[in-house]
VMD Tcl script that draws the C-alpha trace (Angstrom):
set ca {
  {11.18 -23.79 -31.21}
  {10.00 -25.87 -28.13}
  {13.37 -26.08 -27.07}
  {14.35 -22.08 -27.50}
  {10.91 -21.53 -25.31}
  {12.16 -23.89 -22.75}
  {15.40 -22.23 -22.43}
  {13.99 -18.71 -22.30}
  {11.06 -20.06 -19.67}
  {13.91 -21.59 -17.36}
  {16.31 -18.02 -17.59}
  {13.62 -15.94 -16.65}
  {12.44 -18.02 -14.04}
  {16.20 -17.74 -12.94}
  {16.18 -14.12 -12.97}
  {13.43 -13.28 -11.12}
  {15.15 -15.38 -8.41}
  {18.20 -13.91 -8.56}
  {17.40 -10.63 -8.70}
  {18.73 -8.37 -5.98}
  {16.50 -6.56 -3.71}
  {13.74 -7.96 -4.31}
  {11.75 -9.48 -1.05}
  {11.01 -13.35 -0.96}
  {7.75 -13.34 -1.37}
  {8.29 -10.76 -4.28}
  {10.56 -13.86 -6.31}
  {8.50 -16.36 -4.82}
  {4.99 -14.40 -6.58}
  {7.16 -14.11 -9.90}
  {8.12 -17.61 -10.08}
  {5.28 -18.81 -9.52}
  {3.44 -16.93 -11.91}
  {6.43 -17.67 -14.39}
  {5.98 -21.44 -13.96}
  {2.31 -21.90 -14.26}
  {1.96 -19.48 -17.09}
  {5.11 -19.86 -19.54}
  {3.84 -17.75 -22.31}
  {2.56 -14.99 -20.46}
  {4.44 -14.93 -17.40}
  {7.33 -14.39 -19.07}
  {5.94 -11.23 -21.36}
  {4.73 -10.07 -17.67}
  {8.18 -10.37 -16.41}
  {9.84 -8.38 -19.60}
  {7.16 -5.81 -18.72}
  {6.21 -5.54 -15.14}
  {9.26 -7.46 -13.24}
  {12.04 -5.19 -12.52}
  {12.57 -1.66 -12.21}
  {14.79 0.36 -14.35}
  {15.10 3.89 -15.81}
  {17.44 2.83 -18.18}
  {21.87 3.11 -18.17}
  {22.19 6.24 -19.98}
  {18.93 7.94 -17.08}
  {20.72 6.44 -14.33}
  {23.93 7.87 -15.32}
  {22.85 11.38 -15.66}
  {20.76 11.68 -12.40}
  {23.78 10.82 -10.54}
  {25.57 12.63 -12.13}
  {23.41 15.99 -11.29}
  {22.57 14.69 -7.99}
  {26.42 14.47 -7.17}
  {27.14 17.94 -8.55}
  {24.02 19.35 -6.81}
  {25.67 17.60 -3.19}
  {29.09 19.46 -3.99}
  {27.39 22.44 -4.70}
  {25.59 22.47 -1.15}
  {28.72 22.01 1.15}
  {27.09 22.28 4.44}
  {24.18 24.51 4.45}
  {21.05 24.52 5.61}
  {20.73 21.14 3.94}
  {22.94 20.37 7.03}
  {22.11 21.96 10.01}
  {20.29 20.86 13.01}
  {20.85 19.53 16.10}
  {17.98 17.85 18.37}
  {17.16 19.55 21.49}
  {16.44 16.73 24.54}
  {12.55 16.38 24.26}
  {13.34 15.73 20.89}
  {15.37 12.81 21.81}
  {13.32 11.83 24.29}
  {10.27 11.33 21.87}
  {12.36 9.18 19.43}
  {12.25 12.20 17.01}
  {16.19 11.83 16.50}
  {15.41 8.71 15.25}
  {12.96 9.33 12.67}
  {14.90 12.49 11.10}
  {17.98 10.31 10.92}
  {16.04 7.65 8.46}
  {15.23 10.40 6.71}
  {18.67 11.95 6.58}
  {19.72 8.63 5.71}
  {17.43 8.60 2.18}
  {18.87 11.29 0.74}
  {21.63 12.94 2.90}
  {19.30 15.76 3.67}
  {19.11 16.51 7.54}
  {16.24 18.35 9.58}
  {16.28 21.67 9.54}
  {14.61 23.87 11.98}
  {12.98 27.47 11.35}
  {10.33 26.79 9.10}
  {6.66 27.73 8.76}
  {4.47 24.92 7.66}
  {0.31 25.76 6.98}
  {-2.40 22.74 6.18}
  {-3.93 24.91 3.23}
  {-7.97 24.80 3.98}
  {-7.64 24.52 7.24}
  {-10.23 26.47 8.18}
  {-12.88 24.54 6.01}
  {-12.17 21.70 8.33}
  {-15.99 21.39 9.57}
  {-17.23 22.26 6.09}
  {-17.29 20.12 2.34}
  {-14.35 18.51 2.29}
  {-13.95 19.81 -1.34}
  {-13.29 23.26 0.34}
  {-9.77 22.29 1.52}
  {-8.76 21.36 -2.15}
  {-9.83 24.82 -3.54}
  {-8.69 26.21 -0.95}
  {-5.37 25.01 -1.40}
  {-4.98 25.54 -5.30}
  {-6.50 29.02 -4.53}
  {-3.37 29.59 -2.28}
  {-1.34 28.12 -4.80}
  {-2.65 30.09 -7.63}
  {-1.98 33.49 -5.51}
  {1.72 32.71 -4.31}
  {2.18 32.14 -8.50}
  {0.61 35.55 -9.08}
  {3.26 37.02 -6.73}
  {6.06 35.15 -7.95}
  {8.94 37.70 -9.01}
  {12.01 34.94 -10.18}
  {10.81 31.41 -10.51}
  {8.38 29.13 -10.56}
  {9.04 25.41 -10.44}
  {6.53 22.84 -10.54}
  {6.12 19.07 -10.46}
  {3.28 17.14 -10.67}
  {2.32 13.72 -11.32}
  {-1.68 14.41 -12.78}
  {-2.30 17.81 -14.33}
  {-5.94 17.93 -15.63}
  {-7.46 20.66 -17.99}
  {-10.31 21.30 -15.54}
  {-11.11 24.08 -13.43}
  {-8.24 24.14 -11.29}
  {-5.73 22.86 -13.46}
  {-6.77 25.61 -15.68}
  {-6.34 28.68 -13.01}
  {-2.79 27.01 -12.33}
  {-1.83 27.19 -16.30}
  {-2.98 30.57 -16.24}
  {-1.13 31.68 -13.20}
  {1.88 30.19 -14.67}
  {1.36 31.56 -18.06}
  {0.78 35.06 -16.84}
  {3.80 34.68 -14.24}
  {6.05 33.56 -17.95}
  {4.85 36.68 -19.72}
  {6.17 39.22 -16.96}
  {9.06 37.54 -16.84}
  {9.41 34.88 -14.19}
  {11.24 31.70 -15.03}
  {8.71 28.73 -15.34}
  {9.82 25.29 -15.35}
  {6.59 22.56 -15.51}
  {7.44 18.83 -14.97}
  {4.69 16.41 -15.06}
  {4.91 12.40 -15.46}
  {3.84 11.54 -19.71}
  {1.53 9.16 -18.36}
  {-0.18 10.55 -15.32}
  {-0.60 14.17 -17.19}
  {-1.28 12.85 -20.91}
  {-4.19 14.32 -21.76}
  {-2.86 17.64 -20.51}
  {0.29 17.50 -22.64}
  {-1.87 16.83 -25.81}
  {-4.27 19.26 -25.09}
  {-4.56 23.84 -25.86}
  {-2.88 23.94 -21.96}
  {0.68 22.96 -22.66}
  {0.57 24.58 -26.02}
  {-0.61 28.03 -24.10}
  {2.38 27.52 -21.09}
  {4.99 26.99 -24.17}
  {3.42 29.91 -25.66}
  {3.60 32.03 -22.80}
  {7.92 31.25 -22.67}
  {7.35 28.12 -19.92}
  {9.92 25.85 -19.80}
  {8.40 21.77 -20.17}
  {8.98 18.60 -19.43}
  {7.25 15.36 -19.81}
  {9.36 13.29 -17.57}
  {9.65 9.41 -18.27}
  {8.17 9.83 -21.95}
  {10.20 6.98 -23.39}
  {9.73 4.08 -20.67}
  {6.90 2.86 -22.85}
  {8.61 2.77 -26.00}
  {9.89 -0.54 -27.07}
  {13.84 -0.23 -27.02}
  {12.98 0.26 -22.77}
  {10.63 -2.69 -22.55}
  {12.59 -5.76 -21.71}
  {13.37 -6.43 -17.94}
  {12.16 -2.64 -17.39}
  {8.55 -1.56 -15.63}
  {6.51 0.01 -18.13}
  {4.24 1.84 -15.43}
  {7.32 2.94 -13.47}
  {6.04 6.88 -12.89}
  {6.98 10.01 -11.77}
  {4.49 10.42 -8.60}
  {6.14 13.38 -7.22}
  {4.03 16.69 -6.07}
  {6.44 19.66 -5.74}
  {5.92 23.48 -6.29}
  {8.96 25.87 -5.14}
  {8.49 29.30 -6.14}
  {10.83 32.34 -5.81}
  {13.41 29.98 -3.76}
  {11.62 30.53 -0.81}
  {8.20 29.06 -0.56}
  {7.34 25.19 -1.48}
  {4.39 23.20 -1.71}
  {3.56 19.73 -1.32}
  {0.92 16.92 -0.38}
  {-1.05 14.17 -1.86}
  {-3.13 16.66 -4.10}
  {-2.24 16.44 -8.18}
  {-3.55 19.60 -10.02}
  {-7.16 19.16 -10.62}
  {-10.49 19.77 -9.45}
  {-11.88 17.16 -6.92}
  {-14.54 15.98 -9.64}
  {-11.51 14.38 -10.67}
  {-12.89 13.81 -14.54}
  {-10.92 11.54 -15.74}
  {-12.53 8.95 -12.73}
  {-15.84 10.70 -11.95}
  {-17.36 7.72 -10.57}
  {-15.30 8.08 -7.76}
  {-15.27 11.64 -7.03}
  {-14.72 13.86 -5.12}
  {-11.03 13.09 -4.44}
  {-10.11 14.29 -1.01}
  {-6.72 15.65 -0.67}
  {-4.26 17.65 1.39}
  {-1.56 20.05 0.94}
  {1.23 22.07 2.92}
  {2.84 25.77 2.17}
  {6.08 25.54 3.64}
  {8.16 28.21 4.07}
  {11.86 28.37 5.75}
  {15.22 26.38 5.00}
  {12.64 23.21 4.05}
  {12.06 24.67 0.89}
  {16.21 24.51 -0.13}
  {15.70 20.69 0.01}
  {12.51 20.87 -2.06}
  {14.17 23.00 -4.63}
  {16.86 20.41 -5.09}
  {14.45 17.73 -5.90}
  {13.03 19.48 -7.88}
  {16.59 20.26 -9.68}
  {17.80 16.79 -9.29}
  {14.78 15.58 -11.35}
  {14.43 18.84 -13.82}
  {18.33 18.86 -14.48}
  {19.16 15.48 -16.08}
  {16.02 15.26 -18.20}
  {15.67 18.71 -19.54}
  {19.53 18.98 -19.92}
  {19.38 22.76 -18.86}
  {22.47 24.04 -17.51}
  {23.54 26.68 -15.21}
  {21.47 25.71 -12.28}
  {23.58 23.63 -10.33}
  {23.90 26.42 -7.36}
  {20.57 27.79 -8.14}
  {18.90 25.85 -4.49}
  {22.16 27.32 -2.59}
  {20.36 30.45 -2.58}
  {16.65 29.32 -1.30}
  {15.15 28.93 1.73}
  {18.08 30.32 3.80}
  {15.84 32.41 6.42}
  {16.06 30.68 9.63}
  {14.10 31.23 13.02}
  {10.92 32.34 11.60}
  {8.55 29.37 11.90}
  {8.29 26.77 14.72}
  {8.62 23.63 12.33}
  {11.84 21.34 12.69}
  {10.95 19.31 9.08}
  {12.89 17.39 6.25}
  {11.96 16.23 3.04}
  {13.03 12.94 1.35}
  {12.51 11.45 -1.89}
  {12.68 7.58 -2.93}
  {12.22 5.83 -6.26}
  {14.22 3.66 -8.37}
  {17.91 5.48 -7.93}
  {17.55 5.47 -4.06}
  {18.33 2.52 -1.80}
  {15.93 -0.32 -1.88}
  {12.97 -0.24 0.38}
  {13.37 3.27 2.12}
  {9.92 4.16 1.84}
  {8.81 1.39 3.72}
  {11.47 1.81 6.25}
  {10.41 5.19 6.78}
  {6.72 4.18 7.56}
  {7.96 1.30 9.56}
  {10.37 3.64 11.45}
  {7.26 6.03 12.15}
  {4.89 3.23 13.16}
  {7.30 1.80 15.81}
  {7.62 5.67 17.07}
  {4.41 5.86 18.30}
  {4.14 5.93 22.27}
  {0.53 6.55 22.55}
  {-1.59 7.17 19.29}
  {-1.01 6.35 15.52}
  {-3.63 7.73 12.76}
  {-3.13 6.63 9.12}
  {-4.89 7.52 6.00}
  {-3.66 5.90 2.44}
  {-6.07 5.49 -0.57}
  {-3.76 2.43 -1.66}
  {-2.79 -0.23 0.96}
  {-0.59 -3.35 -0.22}
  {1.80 -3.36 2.17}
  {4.60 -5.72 2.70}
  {5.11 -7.92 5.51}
  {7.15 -5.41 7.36}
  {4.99 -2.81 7.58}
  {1.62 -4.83 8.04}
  {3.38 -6.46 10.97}
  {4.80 -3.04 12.71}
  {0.75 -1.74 12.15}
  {-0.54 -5.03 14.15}
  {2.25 -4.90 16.82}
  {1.00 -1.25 18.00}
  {-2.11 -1.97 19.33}
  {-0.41 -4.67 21.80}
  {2.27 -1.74 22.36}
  {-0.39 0.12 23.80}
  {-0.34 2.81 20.94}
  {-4.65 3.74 20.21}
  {-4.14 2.89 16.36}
  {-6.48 4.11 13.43}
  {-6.36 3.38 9.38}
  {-8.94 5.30 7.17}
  {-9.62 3.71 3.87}
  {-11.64 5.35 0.82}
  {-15.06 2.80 1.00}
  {-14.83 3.05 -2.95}
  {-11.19 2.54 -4.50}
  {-10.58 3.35 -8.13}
  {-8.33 0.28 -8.24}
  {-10.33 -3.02 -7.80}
  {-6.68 -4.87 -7.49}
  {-5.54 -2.77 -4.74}
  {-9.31 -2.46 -2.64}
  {-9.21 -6.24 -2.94}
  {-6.00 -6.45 -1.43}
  {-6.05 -3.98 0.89}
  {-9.30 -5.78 2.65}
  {-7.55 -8.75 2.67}
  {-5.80 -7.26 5.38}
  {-8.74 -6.29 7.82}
  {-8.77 -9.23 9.91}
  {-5.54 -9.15 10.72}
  {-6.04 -5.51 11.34}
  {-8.65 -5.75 13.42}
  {-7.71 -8.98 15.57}
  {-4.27 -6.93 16.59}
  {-6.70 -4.29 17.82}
  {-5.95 -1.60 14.64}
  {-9.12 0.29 14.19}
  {-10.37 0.29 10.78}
  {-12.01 3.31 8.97}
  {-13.98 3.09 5.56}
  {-14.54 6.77 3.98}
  {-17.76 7.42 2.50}
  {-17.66 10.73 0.46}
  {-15.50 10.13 -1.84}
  {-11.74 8.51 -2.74}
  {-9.73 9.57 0.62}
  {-6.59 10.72 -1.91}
  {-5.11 12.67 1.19}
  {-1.73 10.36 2.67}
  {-1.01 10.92 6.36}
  {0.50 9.70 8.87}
  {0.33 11.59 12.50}
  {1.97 9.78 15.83}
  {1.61 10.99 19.35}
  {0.19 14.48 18.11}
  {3.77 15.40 17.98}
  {5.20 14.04 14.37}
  {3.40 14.02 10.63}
  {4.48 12.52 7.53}
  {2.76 13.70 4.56}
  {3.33 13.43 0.76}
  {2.95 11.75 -2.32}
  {3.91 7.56 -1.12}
  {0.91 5.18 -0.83}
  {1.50 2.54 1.13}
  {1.75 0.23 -1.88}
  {3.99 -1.35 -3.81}
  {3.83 1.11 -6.35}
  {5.12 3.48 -4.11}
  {7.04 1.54 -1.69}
  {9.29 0.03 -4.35}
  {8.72 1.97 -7.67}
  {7.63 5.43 -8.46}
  {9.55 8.59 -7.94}
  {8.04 9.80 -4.68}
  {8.24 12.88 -2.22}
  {7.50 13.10 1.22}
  {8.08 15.70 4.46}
  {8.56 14.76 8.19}
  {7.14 17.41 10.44}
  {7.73 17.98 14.41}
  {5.78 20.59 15.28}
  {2.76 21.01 17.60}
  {0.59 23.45 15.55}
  {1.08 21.63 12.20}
  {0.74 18.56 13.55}
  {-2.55 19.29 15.36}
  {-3.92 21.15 11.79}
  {-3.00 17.37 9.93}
  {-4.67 15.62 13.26}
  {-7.69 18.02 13.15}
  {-7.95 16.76 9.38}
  {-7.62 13.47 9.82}
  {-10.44 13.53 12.80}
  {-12.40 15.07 9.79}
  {-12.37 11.82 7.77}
  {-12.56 9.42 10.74}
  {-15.67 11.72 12.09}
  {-17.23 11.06 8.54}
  {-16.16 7.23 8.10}
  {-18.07 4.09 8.99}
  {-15.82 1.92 11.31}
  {-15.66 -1.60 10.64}
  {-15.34 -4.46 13.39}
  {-13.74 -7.82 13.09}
  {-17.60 -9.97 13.33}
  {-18.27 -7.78 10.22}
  {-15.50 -9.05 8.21}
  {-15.48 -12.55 9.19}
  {-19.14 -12.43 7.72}
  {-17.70 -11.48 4.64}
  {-19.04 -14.38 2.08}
  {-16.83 -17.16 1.59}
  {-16.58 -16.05 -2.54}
  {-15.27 -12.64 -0.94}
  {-12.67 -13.39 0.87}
  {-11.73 -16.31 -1.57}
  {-11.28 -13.35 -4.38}
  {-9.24 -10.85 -1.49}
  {-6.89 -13.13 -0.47}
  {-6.03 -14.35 -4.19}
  {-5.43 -10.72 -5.29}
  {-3.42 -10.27 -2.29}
  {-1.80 -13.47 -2.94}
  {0.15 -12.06 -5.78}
  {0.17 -8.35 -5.08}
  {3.89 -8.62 -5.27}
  {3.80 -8.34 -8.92}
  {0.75 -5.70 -9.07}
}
mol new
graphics top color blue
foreach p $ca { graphics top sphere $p radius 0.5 }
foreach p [lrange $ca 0 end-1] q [lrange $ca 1 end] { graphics top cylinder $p $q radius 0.2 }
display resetview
């Protein structure tokens, strides 16, 4: 028995270094966590170690995705060029990382709102209510379809208008397809809501129901998610942000309430792309056919909005490390100002070295982090990272009223990124994720004018102030952050 534990300890040690993309420190963390804890860093391995949706998953989402590419040609999936400022503020740049995630390029045309907007001076709750309010009153217009996907659905107040928007838009007719991730939205699948939307004629899905059964357990993550936010309804206007459907009390974490949260209403030929991640994720899992063509015919109106915008989507079936990429590319964009806000910060070395190199670029560069984070692991980690935040010259932002939910990114007041990626690992190298680059001068000032919001509200924290940290502190920080390449 010794001997058949020996043998087992030694191959997964093996595998975890010869893994492919995986980052150094990533195999170094596993092995080392693998050799000082046989037993148990092996069952971690099986559980947490790799990433995989399983053969038969894979297959089909390629499958889709591939039939879902022929069916597009070259539309408005397709169909910008950039005009000179453009290239001469390294916009190009960032659109073609993008474009080279999931094929998609920038298109121009489109109308892109911060919902709550005008709340901006008010409770910060506002904006969220604001924005399902929107939401719920695009579904009560909605004449042929309403798609949503979202990662936490709560029975609460808002989660409840949403169901009954949906439900009432199923009864007159409208086709209503609801995706939400089995873990994230659990209580909501067990619970009178789903059973009214199925009621009502809505098509459901619980995406990623079977990772946690046992058959999908070995050399698979078991917390691999589905962290998208999407809503496209009627083919022609989309929604997305950090915000999951649910009040701001957030109930199922009250002590950390009120999450703080933003979210866009795009419309134009951005909301094509949308649709077809949507599709690309509804598709394979639900096994519903005849909708292959169905995003040829959305979004097509062109010339209406100011916004040049694409939308991208990474996760386990997309090449390794674009997220991070995609931040990185942003970062190193800047010219003259940066402003970040993330809940969840565990970066890896690439991007925590593009945020320190901007202050010595010149670039005036600001994080906000919630004071209060829901995940002990990732706060501890994330302030691990304040010194060398600060000592680069990064200004560093702790938010006060609440868990700062809302993920941002705004360079030069000219370019946003906004969506559902952390900058974690989680999102950087795991979960399904959506996000939207934006160049455009009135969105972008709506996101900056938010973001001034939280840093206006938020304590800022200088580097005398963290080196008085107790030695017990920082011992505990840099121990979680140590390893946060298996978190």
């Amino acid at each position: 028995m010794a001997v058949v534990i020996f043998v087992a300890h030694l191959l997964t040690a093996a595998r975890a270094l010869t893994r492919p993309n995986r980052a150094p420190a990533s195999r170094a963390a596993w092995v080392v966590v693998i050799m000082l804890a046989p037993m148990v860093g092996m069952i971690a391995y099986l559980l947490l170690g790799e990433t995989s949706i399983g053969r038969s998953r894979l297959r089909r989402l390629q499958r889709v995705r591939q039939n879902l590419a022929q069916m597009e040609g070259g539309g408005p999936l397709h169909a910008l060029s950039m005009t000179p400022q453009m290239q001469e503020d390294n916009v190009a740049a960032l659109f073609a990382m993008a474009q080279s995630i999931n094929g998609f390029s920038a298109v121009a045309g489109n109308h892109i709102a911060l919902l709550g907007a005008e709340h901006l001076h008010a409770d910060p709750t506002m904006d969220c209510r604001a924005a399902i309010d929107r939401l719920v009153a695009d579904i009560g217009q909605a004449r042929e379809s309403v798609h949503i996907a979202f990662y936490i659905w709560l029975d609460d107040g808002a989660g409840g208008r949403v169901a009954d928007a949906v439900a009432a838009a199923a009864r007159r007719g409208v086709a209503c397809r609801v995706m939400v991730d089995a873990l994230g939205s659990r209580g909501f699948i067990k619970g009178p809501r789903w059973q009214q939307l199925r009621q009502a004629g809505v098509r459901q899905l619980a995406t990623l129901d079977d990772i946690n059964r046992l058959q999908h357990m070995a050399f698979s993550r078991m917390d691999l998610r589905d962290h998208r936010k999407i809503v496209v309804i009627d083919n022609r206007i989309a929604f997305c942000g950090s915000q999951n459907c649910a009040d701001p009390e957030f109930r199922v974490k009250p002590a950390f309430a009120p999450w703080i949260d933003l979210l866009l209403r795009c419309e134009g030929p951005v909301v094509r792309q949308m649709q077809y991640l949507f599709l690309s994720g509804w598709i394979p899992e639900s096994g519903e056919g005849g909708l292959d063509d169905y995003a040829a015919a959305g979004g097509t109106v062109v010339g209406e909005g100011s916004a040049t915008a694409i939308v991208f989507e990474t996760g386990p079936i997309t090449r390794h490390n674009a997220m991070a990429d995609m931040f990185v590319a942003c970062i190193y964009a800047a010219r003259r100002e940066l402003v970040i806000s993330t809940p969840y910060f565990v970066p890896d070395e690439s991007l925590l070295r593009a945020l320190c190199a901007a202050p010595r670029r010149g670039v005036v560069t600001r994080v906000i982090f919630p004071a209060r984070n829901d995940s002990w692991l990732v706060g501890q980690s994330s302030r691990s990272t304040y010194a060398d935040l600060l000592q680069c010259g990064v200004e560093v932002f702790e938010y006060p009223l609440g868990l700062l939910h809302a993920k941002s990114l705004t360079l030069d007041g000219a370019v946003a990124l906004v969506g559902s990626a952390n900058m974690d690992r989680r999102s950087l190298e795991l979960n399904f994720e959506n996000n939207l680059l934006i160049a455009d001068a009135q969105a972008v000032m709506a996101i900056r004018q938010r973001q001034q919001c939280y840093l206006d509200a938020s304590a800022p924290l200088g580097l005398p102030q963290v080196q008085a940290w107790p030695f017990h502190r920082r011992l505990t920080q840099n121990a979680v952050a140590m390893m946060s390449p298996v978190l």
